[in-house]
C-alpha positions as CSV (number, residue, x, y, z in Angstrom):
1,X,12.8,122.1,-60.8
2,X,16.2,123.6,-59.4
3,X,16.2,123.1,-55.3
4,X,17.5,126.9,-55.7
5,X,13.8,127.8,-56.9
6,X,11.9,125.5,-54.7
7,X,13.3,127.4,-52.1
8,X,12.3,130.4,-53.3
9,X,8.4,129.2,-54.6
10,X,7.6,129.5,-50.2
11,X,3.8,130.6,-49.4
12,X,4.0,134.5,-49.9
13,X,5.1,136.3,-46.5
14,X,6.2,139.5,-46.4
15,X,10.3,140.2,-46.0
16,X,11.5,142.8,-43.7
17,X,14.4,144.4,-45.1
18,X,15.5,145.5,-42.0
19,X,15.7,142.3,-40.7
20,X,18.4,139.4,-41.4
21,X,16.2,137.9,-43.7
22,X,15.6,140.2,-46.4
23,X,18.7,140.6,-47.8
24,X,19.4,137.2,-47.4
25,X,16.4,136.4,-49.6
26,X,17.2,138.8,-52.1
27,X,20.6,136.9,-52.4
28,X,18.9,134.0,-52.5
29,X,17.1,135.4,-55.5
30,X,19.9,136.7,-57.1
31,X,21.3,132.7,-57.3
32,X,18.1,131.7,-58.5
33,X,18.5,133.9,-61.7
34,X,22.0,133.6,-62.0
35,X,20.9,129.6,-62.7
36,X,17.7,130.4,-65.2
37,X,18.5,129.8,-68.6
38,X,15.2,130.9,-70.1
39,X,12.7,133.6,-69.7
40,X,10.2,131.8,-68.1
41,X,12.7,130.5,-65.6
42,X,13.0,134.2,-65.1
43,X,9.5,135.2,-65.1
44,X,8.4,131.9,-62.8
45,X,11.5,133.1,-60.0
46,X,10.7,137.0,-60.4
47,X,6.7,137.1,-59.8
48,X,7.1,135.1,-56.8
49,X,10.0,137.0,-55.4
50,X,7.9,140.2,-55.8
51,X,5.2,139.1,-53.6
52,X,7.1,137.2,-50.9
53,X,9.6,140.6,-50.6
54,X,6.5,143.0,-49.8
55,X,3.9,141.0,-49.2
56,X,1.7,142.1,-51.8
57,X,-1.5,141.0,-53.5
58,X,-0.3,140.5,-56.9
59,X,2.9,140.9,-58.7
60,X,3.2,141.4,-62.8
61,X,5.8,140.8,-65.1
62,X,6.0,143.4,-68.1
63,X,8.2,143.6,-71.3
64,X,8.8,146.2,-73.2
65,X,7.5,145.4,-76.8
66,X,7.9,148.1,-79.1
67,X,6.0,150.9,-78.1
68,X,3.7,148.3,-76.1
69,X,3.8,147.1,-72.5
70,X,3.0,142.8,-72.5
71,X,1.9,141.4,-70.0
72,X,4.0,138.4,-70.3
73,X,3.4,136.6,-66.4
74,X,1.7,137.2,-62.8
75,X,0.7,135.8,-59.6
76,X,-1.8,137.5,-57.9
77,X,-4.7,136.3,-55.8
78,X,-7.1,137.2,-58.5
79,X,-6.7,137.5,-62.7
80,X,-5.1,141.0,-63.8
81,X,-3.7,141.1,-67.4
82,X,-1.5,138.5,-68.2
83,X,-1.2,138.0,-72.3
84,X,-2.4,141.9,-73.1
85,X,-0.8,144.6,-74.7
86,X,-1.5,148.4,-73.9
87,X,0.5,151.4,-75.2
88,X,3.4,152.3,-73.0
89,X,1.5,156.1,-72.3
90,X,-1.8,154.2,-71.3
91,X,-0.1,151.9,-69.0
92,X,1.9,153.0,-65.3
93,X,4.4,150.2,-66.3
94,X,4.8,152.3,-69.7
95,X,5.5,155.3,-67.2
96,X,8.0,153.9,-64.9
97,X,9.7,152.5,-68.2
98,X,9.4,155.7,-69.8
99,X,10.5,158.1,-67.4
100,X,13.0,155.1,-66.0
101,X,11.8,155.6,-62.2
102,X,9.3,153.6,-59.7
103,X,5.9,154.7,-59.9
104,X,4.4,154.6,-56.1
105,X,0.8,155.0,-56.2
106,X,-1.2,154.7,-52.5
107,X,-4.7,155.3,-54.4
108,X,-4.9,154.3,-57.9
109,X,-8.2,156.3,-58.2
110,X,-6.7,159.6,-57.3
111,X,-3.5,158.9,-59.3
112,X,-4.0,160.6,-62.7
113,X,-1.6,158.3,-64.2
114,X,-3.7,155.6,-63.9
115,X,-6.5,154.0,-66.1
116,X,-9.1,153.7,-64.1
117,X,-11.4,151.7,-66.7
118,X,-8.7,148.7,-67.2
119,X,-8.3,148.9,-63.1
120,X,-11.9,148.6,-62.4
121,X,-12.3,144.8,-62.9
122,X,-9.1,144.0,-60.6
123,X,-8.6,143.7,-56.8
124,X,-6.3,146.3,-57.2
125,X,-6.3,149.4,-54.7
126,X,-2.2,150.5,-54.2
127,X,0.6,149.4,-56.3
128,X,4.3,149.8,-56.9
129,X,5.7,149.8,-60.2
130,X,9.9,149.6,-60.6
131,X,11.2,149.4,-64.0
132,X,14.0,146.5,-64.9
133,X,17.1,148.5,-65.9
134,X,16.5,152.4,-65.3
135,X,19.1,152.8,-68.3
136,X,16.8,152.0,-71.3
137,X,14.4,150.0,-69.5
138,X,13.4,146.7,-71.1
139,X,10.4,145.7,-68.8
140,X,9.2,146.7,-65.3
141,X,7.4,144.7,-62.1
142,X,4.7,145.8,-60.9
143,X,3.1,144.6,-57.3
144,X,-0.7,145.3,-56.2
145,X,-2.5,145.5,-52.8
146,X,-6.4,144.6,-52.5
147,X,-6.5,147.5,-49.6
148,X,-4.8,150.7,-49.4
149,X,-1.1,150.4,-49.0
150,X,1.7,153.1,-48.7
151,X,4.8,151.3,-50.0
152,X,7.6,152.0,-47.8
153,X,10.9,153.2,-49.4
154,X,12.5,150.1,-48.1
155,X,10.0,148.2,-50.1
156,X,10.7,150.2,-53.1
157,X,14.2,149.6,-52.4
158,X,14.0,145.8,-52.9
159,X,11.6,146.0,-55.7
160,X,14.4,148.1,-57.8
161,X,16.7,146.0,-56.4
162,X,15.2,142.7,-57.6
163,X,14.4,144.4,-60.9
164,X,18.4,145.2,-61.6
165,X,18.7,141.8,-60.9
166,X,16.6,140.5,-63.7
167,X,17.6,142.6,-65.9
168,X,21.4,140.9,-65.6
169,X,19.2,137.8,-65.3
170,X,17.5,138.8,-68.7
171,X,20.8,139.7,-70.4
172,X,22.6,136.6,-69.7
173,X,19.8,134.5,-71.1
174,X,20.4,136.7,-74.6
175,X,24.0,135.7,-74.0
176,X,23.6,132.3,-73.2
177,X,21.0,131.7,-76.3
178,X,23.0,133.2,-78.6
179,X,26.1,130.8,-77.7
180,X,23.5,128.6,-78.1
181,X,22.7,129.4,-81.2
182,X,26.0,129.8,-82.3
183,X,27.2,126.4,-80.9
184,X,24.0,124.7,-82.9
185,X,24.8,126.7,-86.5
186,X,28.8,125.8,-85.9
187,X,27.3,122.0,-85.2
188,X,24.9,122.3,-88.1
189,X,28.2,123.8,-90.1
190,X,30.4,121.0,-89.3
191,X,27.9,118.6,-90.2
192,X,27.3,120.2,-93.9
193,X,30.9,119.8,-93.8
194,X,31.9,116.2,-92.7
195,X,28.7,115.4,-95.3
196,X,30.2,117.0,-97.9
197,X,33.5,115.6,-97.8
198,X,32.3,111.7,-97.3
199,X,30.2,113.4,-100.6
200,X,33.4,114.1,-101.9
201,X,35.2,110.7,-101.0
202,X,32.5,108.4,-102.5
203,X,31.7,111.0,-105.7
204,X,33.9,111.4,-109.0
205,X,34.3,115.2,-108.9
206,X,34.1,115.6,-112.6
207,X,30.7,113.8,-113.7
208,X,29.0,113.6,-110.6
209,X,28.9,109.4,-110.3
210,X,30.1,107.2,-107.9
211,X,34.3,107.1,-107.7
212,X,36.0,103.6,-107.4
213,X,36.2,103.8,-103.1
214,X,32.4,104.9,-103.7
215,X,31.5,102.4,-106.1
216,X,32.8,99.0,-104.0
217,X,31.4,100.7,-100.9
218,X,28.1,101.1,-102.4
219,X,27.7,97.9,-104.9
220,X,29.0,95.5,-102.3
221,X,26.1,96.6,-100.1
222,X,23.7,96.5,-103.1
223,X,25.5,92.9,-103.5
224,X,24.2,91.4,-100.2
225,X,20.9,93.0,-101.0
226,X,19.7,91.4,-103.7
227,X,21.2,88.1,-102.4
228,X,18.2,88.6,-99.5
229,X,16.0,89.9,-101.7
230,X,16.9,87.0,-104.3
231,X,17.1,89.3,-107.5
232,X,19.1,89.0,-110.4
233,X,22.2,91.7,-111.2
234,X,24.4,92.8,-113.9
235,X,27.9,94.6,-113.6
236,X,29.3,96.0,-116.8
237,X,32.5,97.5,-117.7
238,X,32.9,99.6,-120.1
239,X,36.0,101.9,-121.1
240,X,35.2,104.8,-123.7
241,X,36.7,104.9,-127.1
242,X,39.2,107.6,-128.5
243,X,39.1,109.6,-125.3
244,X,43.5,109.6,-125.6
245,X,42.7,111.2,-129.1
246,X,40.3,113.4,-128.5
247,X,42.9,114.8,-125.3
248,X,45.4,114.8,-127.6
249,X,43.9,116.5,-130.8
250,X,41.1,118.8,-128.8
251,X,42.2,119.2,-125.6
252,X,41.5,117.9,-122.6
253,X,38.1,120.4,-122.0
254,X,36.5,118.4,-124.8
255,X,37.7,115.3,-123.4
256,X,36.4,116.3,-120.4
257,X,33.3,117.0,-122.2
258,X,33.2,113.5,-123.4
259,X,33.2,111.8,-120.1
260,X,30.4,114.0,-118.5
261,X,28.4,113.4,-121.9
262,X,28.9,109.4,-121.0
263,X,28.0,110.3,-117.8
264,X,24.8,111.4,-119.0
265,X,23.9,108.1,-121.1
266,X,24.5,106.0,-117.9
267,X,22.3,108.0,-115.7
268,X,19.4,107.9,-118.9
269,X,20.1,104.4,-119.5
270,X,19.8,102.6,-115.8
271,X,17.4,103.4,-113.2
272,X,18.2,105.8,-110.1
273,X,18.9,102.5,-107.8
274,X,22.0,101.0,-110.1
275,X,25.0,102.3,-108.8
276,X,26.7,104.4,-111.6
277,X,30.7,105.0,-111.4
278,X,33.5,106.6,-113.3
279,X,36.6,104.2,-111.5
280,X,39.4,107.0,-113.5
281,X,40.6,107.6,-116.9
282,X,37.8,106.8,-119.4
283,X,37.1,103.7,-117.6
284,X,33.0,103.4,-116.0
285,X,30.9,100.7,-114.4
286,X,27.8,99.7,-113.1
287,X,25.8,97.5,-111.1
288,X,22.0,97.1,-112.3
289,X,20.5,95.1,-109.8
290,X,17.0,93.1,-110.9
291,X,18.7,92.5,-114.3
292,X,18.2,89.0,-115.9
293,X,20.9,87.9,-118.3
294,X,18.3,87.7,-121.1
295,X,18.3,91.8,-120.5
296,X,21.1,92.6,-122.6
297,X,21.6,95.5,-120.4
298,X,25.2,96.0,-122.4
299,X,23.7,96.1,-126.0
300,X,21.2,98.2,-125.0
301,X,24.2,100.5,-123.0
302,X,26.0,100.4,-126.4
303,X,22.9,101.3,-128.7
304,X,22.3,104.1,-126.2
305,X,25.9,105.2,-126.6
306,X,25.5,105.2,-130.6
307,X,22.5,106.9,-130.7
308,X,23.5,109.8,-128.4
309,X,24.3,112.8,-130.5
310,X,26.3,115.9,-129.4
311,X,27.1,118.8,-131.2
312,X,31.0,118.3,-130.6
313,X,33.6,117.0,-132.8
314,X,33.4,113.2,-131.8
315,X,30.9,109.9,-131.6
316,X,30.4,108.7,-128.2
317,X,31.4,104.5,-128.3
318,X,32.4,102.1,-126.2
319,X,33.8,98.6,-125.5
320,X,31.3,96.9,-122.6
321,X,31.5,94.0,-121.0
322,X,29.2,92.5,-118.9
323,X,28.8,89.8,-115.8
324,X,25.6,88.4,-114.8
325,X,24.6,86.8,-111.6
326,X,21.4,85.0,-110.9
327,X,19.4,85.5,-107.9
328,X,20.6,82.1,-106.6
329,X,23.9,81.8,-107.3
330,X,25.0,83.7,-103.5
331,X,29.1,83.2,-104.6
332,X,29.3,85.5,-106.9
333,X,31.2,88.1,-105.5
334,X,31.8,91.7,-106.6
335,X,35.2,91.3,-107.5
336,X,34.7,88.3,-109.4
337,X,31.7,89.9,-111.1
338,X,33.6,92.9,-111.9
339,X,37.0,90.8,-112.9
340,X,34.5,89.1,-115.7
341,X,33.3,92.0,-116.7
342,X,36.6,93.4,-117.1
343,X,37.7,90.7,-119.0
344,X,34.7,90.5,-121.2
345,X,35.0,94.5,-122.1
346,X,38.2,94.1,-123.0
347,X,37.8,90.9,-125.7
348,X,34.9,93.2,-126.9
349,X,37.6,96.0,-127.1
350,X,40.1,92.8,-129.1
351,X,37.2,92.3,-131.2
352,X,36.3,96.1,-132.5
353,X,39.8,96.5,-133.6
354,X,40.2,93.5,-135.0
355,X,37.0,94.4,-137.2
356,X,38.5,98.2,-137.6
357,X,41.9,96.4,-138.9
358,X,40.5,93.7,-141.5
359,X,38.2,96.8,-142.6
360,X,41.6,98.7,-143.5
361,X,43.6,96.1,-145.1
362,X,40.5,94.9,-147.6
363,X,41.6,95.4,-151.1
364,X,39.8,98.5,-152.8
């Protein structure tokens, strides 16, 4: 707890404001809020000052909720109504908020204002009630005697002139939440951001996948996993066929078209933990991790590309090539992995147009 408040929390005595030391314990108050960034803070410095700066039995704390009075805090020597609600016209806190003045009251029983039944219960005999901010009041504080009491106008005087206080109090606490809350959705904002643009770094804009930087950053991690885990992996390269035709005889939307809709066959054909990549151009690759050599992982790829059918003007294909790495062998590196599988796709690519050229030239 703040020293400021401690100093303030004193066994209830009664201030004379005539005296040196009631308006130097007002002030004292007034530095006590001017530190309280919360409502309770507030509530906690305010019920205490009430009592210590008359003296009183009791002292309430009371926001305006709608057309309610709550209840929201005391400290009195017995239980009054902390946590209720009552309509502001039922209420003498509703009436000093209402008609934006103190409501001194010397016998609540011959006060008309008063309701008797909810007073009956309580210790209560006099009371003073000041509203907090007389322009469109927002709460009030009310203090209670267990005898009869005539509050002086001195008394008054303080009790309004604690209440203007909080209500400052009370308005830089909005304030200071709502830079608050500003200061977190800016944060929370610049977050999304930085997110989304290491997003951006690591993902081929076009298809969604991994790009190249994302790729290396992610399978060389995957890499050293499975070398722990000591499982099996596969990377495969594969570079789509005809794409330079279709861009230059359709356009580059349908070639466009062509790499989302091989996209689409890597993410059906391998599992959500391979790490799937478009590296640029028509160019792709993978790492399946837990993939035995015996898999085949790039004739099933390729039957998965010849079987995909779109409703567009050209067969999905490609030339694969694959690398595999066995759960023991721990040199295999990435880059050799991927320099084999490199190769390999593109002596699958030699031997496709070799078999497209001896088809041609065959004799009719």
């Amino acid at each position: 707890m703040d020293a400021a408040v401690c100093t303030l929390l004193r066994p209830v005595e009664p201030v004379d404001s005539e005296s040196p030391g009631g308006m130097p314990y007002l002030l004292q108050v007034v530095q006590a809020l001017s530190l309280a960034r919360d409502l309770p803070a507030i509530q906690r410095i305010v019920r205490h000052a009430a009592r210590r700066l008359t003296g009183c039995d009791g002292a309430t704390f009371v926001l305006r909720d709608d057309g309610h009075c709550f209840y929201a805090d005391e400290e009195a020597i017995a239980p009054l109504w902390k946590g209720l609600r009552f309509p502001l016209e039922a209420c003498i806190s509703g009436w000093s908020m209402l008609h934006r003045q103190p409501a001194v009251v010397a016998d609540i029983y011959a006060d008309p204002r008063i309701p008797h039944e909810a007073y009956r219960p309580t210790f209560v005999r006099s009371l003073v009630m000041v509203p907090i901010r007389t322009r469109e009041p927002i709460g009030a504080i009310g203090n209670y005697w267990a005898v009869s009491h005539q509050a002086t106008s001195d008394e008054v005087l303080l009790l309004q002139a604690l209440a203007d206080c909080t209500s400052i109090a009370m308005e830089n606490v909005q304030l200071y939440e709502s830079l608050e809350r500003r200061v977190e959705e800016r944060t929370q904002a610049l977050s999304r951001a930085v997110d989304e643009i290491h997003r951006l770094s690591l993902t081929d804009e076009l298809t969604g996948l991994h790009n190249r930087r994302g790729f290396h950053l992610l399978a060389a991690q995957a890499l050293r996993q499975a070398t722990r885990l000591g499982l099996d992996c596969s990377v495969l390269f594969l570079d789509l066929d005809g794409l330079k035709r279709v861009n230059d005889e359709l356009g580059h939307e349908t070639g466009d078209a062509m790499l989302v809709d091989a996209a689409t066959v890597l993410r059906k054909t391998f599992r959500e933990s391979d790490i799937l990549a478009r590296l640029g151009g028509d160019e792709f690759c993978v790492l399946a991790v837990d993939s035995r050599e015996d898999d085949a992982v790039d004739l099933r790829l390729q039957q998965a590309m010849e079987s995909f059918r779109t409703h567009g003007p050209y067969a999905l294909s490609a030339s694969i090539g694959a690398a595999h790495r066995a759960a023991d062998d721990e040199d295999g590196t990435l880059e050799q992995l991927l320099a084999e599988a490199d190769a390999r796709m593109y002596e699958h690519k030699r031997v496709k147009r070799g078999s497209r050229e001896s088809t041609m030239s065959m004799p009719l």
